[in-house]
C-alpha positions in Angstrom: -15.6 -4.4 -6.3 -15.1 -3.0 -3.2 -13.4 -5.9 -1.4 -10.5 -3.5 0.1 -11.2 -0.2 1.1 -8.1 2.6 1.7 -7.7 5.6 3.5 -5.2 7.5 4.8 -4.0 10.0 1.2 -3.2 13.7 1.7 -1.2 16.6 0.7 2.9 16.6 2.7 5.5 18.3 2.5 9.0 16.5 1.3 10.1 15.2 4.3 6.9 14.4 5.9 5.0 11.4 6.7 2.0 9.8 6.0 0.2 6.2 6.9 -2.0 4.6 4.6 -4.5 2.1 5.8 -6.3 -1.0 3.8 -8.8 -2.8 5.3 -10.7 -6.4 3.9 -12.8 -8.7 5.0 -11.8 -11.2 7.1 -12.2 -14.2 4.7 -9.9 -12.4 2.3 -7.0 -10.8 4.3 -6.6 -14.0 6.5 -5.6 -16.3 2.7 -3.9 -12.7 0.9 -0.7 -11.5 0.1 -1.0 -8.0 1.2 0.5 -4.5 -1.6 1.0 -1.7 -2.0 1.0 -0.3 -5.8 1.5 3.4 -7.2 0.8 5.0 -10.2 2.2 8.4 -11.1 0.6 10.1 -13.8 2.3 9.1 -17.1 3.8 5.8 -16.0 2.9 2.2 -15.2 1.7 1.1 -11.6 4.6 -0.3 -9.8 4.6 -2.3 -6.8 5.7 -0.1 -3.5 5.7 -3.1 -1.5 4.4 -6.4 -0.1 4.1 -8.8 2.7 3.0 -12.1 2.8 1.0 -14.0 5.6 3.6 -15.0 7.3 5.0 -11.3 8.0 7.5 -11.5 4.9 8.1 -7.8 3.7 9.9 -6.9 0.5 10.1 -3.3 -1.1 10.9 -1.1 -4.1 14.7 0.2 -3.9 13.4 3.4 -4.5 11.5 3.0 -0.7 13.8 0.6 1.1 14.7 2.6 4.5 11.9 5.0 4.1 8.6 3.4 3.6 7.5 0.4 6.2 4.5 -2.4 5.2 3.0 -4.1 8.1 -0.3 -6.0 8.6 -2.3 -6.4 11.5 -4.6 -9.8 11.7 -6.3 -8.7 14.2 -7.8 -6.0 12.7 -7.4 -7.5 8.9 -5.8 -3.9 7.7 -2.2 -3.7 6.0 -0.9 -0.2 6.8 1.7 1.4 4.7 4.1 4.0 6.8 5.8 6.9 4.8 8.8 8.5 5.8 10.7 10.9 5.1 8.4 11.5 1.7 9.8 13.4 -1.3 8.1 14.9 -4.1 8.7 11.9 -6.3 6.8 9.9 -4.0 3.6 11.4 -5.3 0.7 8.9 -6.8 -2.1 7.6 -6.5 -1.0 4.5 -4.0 -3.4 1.4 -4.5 -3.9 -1.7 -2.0 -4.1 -5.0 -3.5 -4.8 -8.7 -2.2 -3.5 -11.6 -3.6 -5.2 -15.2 -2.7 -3.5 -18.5 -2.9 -2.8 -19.8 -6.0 -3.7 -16.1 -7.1 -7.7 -17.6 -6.7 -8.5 -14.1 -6.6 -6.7 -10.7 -7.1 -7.9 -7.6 -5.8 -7.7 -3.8 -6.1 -8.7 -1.0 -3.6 -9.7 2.3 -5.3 -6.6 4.2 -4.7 -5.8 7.3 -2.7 -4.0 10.2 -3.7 -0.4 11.1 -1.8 1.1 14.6 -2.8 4.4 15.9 -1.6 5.0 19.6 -2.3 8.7 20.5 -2.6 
């Protein structure tokens, strides 16, 4: 589809940090709920976490106090900031955009995080 494109993936060491960036169109960021998503190999994608429009943030217990959503309007881009990452952390972490009314529902193509133990 192509609608949201990621960046930001890599190889860290537990205890390190990474920043993942998703960036949209303006059309689409500006009326979106904003995700993040992960997928480990062998289980279901789960949702990291999310922030509406208006700045509302809500995570995964298994992140809370580690992991920090934000979105900048200005630059229609959600960013996802990793902290203190541990080795159950790894996936492949996908962006996803909600519309209103769930018009539309969209998927970047994922980028791989590894943390080495």
């Amino acid at each position: 589809q192509g609608q949201l494109v990621e960046s930001g993936g890599g190889l860290v060491q537990a205890g390190g940090s990474l920043r993942l960036s998703c960036g949209a169109s303006g059309s689409i960021f500006r009326t979106s709920t904003m995700g993040w998503y992960r997928q480990a190999p062998g289980k279901q994608r789960e949702l990291v976490a999310g922030i509406t429009r208006g700045g509302t943030t809500n995570y995964a217990d298994a992140v809370k106090g580690r992991f920090t959503i934000s979105r900048d309007n200005a630059k229609n881009t959600v960013y996802l900031q990793m902290n203190s990452l541990k080795p159950e952390d790894t996936a492949v972490y996908y962006c996803n955009a909600v519309g209103i009314g769930r018009v539309f529902d969209y998927w970047g193509q994922g980028t791989q995080v590894t943390v080495s133990s």
